[in-house]
N, C-alpha and C positions, 0 to 999 in steps of 0.2 A: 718767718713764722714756722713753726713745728708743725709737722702731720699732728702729735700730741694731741696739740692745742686744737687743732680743729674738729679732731674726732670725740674730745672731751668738752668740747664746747657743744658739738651737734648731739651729746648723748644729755647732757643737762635742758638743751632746748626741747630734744624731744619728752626726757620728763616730767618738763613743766607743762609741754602739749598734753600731754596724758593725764597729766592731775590735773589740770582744768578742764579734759573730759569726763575724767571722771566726776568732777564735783558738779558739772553739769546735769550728770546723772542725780543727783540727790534731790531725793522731792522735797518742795518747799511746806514751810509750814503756815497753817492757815492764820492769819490774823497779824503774821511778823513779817516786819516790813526786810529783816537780817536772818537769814534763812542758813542752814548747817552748810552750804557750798558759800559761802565767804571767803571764811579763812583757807581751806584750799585752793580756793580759786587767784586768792592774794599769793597764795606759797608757789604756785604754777607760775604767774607770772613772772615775780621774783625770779625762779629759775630760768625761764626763757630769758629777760634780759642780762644773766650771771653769763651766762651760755652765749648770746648773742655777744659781751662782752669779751668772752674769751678767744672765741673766734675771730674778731678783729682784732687781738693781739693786743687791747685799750689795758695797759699795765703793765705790760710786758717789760717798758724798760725799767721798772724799778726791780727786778731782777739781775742777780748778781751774776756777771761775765765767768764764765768757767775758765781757770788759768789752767793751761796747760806748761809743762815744764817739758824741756829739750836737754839730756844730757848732753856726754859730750860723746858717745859716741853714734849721737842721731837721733836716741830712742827718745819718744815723745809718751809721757806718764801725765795724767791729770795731778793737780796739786793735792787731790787727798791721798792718792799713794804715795808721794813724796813725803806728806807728813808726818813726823813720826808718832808713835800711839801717844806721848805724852803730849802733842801739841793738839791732838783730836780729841782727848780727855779735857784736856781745859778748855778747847770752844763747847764740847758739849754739858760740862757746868756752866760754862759762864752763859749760856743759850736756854739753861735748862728751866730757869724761872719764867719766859716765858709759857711754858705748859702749864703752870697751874696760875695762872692769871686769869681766863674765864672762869674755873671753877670759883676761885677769890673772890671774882666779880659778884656770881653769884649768893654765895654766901653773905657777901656784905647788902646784896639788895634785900637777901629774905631777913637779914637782922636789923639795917636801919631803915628799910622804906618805910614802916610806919611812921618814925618818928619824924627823916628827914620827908619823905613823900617820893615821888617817883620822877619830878623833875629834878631834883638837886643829884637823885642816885645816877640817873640816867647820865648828867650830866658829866659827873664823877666816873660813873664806870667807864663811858665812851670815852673821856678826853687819858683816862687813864691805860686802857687797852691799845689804844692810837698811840700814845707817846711811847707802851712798850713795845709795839709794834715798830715802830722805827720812824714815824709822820716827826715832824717840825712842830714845834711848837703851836705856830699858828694858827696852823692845819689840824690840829688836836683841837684847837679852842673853835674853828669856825667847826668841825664835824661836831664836836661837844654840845657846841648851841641849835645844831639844825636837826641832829638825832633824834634827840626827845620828839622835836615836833611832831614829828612822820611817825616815830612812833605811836604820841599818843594819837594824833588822829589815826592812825589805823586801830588801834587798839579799844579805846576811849569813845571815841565817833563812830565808826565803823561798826566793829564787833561789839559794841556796848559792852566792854570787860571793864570793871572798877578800878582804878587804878588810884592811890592812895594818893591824897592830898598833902599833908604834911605840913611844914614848912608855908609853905607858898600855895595857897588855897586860891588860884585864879578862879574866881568869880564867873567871866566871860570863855572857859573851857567845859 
């Protein structure tokens, strides 16, 4: 485990301590049972468990081993300086679609969530960002179906935000 990791783990933990003091701070409102310290107090968590994850190193091996290369007269160079610029130009196209893949995402949910609704987008965007993220297929289709959920209950249930029906009008949500 990296110094890194734990000093960027224990700086996300303590932010999310802080934004769930803060939202502590927020006086409630009379008559509502979901009061403006909700959703920061949902985002503070989030962050302590992102933080407490990091720090125990939970992911860490789906990170890529750094090659180092050994000439021949000893010298030890990482493999990006070995590469040459054309060989670091084409990972950085062929890599570069990932970056605008969240942007993507979103654009397709504010254009079809009406029509399709926020289960079938949710479904879509997550099983899609997971597969170009690098997950296995499978692992794309069980995050794909468990997403939405946790989403909309926090969203939906929780924060009482409307979230479009579409398509698939569950009755019982």
């Amino acid at each position: 485990m990296k110094i890194s990791d734990r000093a960027s783990g224990f700086l996300l933990v303590s932010l999310g301590a802080l934004t769930c003091y803060a939202a502590s701070l927020l006086p409630t409102i009379a008559g509502q049972q979901v009061g403006p310290q909700v959703f920061p107090t949902v985002i503070g968590v989030a962050l302590i468990a992102c933080g407490v994850l990091i720090m125990l190193g939970i992911g860490s091996d789906f990170e890529d081993e750094e090659k180092l290369i050994v000439s021949e007269a000893g010298d030890v160079a990482s493999s990006e300086e070995a590469d040459s610029d054309q060989d670091r130009l084409r990972g950085i196209v062929a890599g570069g679609w990932k970056v605008i893949m969240p942007p993507l995402a979103l654009f397709f949910y504010y254009f079809a969530s009406e029509k399709l609704g926020f289960w079938l987008c949710a479904f879509v965007i997550v099983l899609t960002l997971a597969k170009s993220m690098g997950a296995t297929f499978r692992s794309a289709i069980l995050l794909g179906l468990s997403a939405p959920g946790v989403i909309h209950l926090i969203f939906y249930k929780l924060l009482r935000v409307p979230l479009p029906a579409g398509l698939l009008p569950f009755p019982w949500v």
